[in-house]
BASERO-87743 format. One record per residue: chain; residue in one letter; x negated, y, z negated of N, C-alpha, C, O in turn. Coordinates in pm, 1 decimal, padded with zeros to 6 digits. Atoms other than C-alpha are relative to their C-alpha. Layout:
# residues N
chain	resn	n.px	n.py	n.pz	ca.px	ca.py	ca.pz	c.px	c.py	c.pz	o.px	o.py	o.pz
A	A	X	Y	Z	X	Y	Z	X	Y	Z	X	Y	Z
...
END
This chain:
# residues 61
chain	resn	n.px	n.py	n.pz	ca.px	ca.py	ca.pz	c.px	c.py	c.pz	o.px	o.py	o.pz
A	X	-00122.6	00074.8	00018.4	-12879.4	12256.4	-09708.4	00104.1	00094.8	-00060.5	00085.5	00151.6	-00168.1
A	X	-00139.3	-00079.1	00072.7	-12515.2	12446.0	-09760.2	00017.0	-00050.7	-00154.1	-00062.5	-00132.1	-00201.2
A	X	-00123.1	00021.3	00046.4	-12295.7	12412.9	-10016.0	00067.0	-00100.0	-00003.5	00068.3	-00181.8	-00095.5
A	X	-00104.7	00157.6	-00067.7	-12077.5	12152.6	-09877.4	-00076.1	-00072.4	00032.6	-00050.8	-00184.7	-00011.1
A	X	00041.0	00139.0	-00051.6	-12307.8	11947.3	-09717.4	-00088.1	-00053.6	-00145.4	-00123.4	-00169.8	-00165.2
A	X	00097.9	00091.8	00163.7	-12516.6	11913.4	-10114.7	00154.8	-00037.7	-00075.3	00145.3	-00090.0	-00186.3
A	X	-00148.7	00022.8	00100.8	-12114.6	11869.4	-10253.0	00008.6	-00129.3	00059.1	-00001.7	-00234.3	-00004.4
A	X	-00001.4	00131.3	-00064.4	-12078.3	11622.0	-09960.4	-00050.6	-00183.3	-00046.9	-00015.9	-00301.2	-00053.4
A	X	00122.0	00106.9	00008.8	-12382.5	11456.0	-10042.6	00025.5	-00065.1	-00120.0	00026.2	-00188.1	-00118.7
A	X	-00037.2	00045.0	00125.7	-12290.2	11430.1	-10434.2	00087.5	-00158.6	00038.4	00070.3	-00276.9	00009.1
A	X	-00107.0	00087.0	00021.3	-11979.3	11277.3	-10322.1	00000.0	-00122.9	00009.4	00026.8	-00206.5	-00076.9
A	X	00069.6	00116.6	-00046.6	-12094.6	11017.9	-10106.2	-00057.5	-00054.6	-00092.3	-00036.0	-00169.9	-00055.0
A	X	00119.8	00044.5	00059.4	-12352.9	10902.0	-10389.1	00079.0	-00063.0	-00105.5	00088.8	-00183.8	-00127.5
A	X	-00160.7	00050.5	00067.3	-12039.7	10917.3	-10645.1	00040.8	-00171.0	00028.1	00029.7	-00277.3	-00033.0
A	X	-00080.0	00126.0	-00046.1	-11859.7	10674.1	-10424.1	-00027.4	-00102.0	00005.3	00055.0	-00192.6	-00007.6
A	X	00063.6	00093.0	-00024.4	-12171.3	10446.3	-10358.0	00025.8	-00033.5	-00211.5	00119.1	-00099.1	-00257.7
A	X	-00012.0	00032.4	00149.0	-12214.4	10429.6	-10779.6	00149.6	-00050.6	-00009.5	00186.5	-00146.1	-00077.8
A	X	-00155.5	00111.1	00075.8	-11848.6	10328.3	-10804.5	00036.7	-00115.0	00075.0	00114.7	-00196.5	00025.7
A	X	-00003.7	00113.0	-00037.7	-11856.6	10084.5	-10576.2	-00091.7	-00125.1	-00101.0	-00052.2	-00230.3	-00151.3
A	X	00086.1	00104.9	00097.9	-12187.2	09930.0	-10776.2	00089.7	-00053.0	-00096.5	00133.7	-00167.7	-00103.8
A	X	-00029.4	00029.8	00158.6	-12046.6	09945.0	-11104.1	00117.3	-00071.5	00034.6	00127.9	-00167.7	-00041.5
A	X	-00104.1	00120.7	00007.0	-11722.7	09758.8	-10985.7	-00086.2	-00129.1	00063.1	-00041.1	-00232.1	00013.0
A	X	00042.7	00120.0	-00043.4	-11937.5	09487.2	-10805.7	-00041.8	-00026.9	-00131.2	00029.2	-00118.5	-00172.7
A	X	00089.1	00004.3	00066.7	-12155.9	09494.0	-11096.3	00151.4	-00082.8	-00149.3	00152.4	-00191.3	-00207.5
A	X	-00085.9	00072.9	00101.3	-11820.8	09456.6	-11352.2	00087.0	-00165.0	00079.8	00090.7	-00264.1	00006.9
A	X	-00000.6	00087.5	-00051.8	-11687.7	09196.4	-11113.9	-00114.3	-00140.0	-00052.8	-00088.4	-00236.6	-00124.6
A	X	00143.1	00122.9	00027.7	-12027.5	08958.0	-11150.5	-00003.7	-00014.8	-00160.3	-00035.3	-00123.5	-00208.8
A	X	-00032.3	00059.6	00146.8	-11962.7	09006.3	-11549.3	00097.8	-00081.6	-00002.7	00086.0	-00198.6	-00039.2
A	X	-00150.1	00087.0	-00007.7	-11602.7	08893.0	-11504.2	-00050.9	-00158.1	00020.2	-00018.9	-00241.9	-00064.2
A	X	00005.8	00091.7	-00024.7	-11719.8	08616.1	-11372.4	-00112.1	-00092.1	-00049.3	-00097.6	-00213.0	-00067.3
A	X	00068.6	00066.6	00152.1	-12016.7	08527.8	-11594.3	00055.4	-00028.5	-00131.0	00001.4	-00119.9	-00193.3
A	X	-00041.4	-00021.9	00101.6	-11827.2	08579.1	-11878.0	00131.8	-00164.6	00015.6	00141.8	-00248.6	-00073.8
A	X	-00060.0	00084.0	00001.7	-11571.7	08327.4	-11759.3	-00072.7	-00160.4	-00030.9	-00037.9	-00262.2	-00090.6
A	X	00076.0	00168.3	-00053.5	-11845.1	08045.8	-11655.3	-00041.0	-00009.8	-00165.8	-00038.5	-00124.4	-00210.7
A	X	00069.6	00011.7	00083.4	-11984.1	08106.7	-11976.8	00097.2	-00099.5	-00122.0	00067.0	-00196.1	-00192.1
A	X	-00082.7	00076.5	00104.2	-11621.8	08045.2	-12176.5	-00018.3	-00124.0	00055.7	-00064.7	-00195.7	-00033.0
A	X	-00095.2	00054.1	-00040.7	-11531.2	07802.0	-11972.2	-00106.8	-00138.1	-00046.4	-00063.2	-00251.4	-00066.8
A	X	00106.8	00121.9	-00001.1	-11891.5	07581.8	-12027.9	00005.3	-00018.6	-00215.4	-00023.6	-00106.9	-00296.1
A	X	-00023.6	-00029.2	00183.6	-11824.6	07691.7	-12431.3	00089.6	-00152.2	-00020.6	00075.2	-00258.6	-00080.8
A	X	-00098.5	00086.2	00058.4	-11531.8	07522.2	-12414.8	-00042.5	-00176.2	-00006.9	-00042.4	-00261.4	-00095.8
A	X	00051.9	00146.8	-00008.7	-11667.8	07203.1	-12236.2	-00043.6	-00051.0	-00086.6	-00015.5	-00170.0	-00101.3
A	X	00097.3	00025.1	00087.8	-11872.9	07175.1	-12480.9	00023.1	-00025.2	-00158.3	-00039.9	-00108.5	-00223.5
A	X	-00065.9	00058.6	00047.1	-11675.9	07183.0	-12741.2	00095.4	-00120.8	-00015.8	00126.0	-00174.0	-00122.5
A	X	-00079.7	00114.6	00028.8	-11454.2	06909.2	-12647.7	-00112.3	-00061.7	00008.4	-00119.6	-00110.6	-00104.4
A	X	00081.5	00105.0	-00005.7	-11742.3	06710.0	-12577.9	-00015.3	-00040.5	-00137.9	00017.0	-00154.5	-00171.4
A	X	-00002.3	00038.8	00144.3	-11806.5	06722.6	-12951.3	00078.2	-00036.1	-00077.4	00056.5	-00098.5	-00181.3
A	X	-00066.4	00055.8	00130.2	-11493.6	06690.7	-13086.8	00072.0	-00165.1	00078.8	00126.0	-00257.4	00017.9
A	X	00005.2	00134.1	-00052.5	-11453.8	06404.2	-12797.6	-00055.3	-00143.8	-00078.6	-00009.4	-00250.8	-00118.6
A	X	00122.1	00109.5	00071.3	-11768.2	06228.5	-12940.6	00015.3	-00033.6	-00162.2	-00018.7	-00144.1	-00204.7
A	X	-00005.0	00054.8	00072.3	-11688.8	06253.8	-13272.0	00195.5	-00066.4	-00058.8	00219.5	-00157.0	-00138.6
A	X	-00091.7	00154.9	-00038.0	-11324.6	06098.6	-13234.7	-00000.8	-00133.1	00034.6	00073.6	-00221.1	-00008.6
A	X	00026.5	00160.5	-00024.0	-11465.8	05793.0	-13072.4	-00072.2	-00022.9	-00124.5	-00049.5	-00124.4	-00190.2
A	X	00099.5	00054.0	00093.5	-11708.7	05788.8	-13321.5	00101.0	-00051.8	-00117.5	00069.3	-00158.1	-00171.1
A	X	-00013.2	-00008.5	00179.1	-11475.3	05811.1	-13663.2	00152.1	-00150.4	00091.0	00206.1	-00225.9	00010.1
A	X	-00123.5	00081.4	00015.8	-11177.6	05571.6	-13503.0	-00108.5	-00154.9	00109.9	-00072.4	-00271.6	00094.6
A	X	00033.9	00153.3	-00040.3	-11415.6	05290.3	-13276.6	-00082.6	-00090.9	-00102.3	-00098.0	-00212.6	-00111.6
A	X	00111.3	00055.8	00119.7	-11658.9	05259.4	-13575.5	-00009.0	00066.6	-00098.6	-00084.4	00161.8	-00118.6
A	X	-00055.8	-00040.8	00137.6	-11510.4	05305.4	-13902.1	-00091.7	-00006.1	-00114.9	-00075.1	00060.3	-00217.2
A	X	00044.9	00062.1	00088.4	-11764.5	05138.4	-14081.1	-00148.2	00098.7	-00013.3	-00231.5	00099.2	-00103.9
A	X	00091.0	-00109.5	00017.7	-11999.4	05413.9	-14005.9	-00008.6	00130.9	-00095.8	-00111.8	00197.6	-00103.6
A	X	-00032.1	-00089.2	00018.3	-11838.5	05669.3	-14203.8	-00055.7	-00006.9	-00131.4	-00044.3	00088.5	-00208.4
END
């Protein structure tokens, strides 16, 4: 193998790795979102639940 065609070869291999690693940061991006986004749900649910709770049934408190 030349020269060029093992430089070639690097390059190519390069290019494949930077493709990964952006798919790869991509699929975080988008975990990272599902993840806030179920956080959040989840929070209102609680501060949902305990609003009904403290104003439909006072007598609980």
């Amino acid at each position: 193998m030349s020269q060029e065609e093992f430089q070639e070869k690097i390059l190519n291999s390069l290019e494949e790795l930077k493709a990964d690693v952006a798919k790869s940061n991509e699929k975080f991006e988008v975990y990272r979102q599902a993840t806030q986004s179920l956080v959040n749900l989840a929070f209102g649910l609680i501060a949902s639940a305990t609003i009904i709770r403290v104003f439909l049934n006072p007598d609980l408190n």
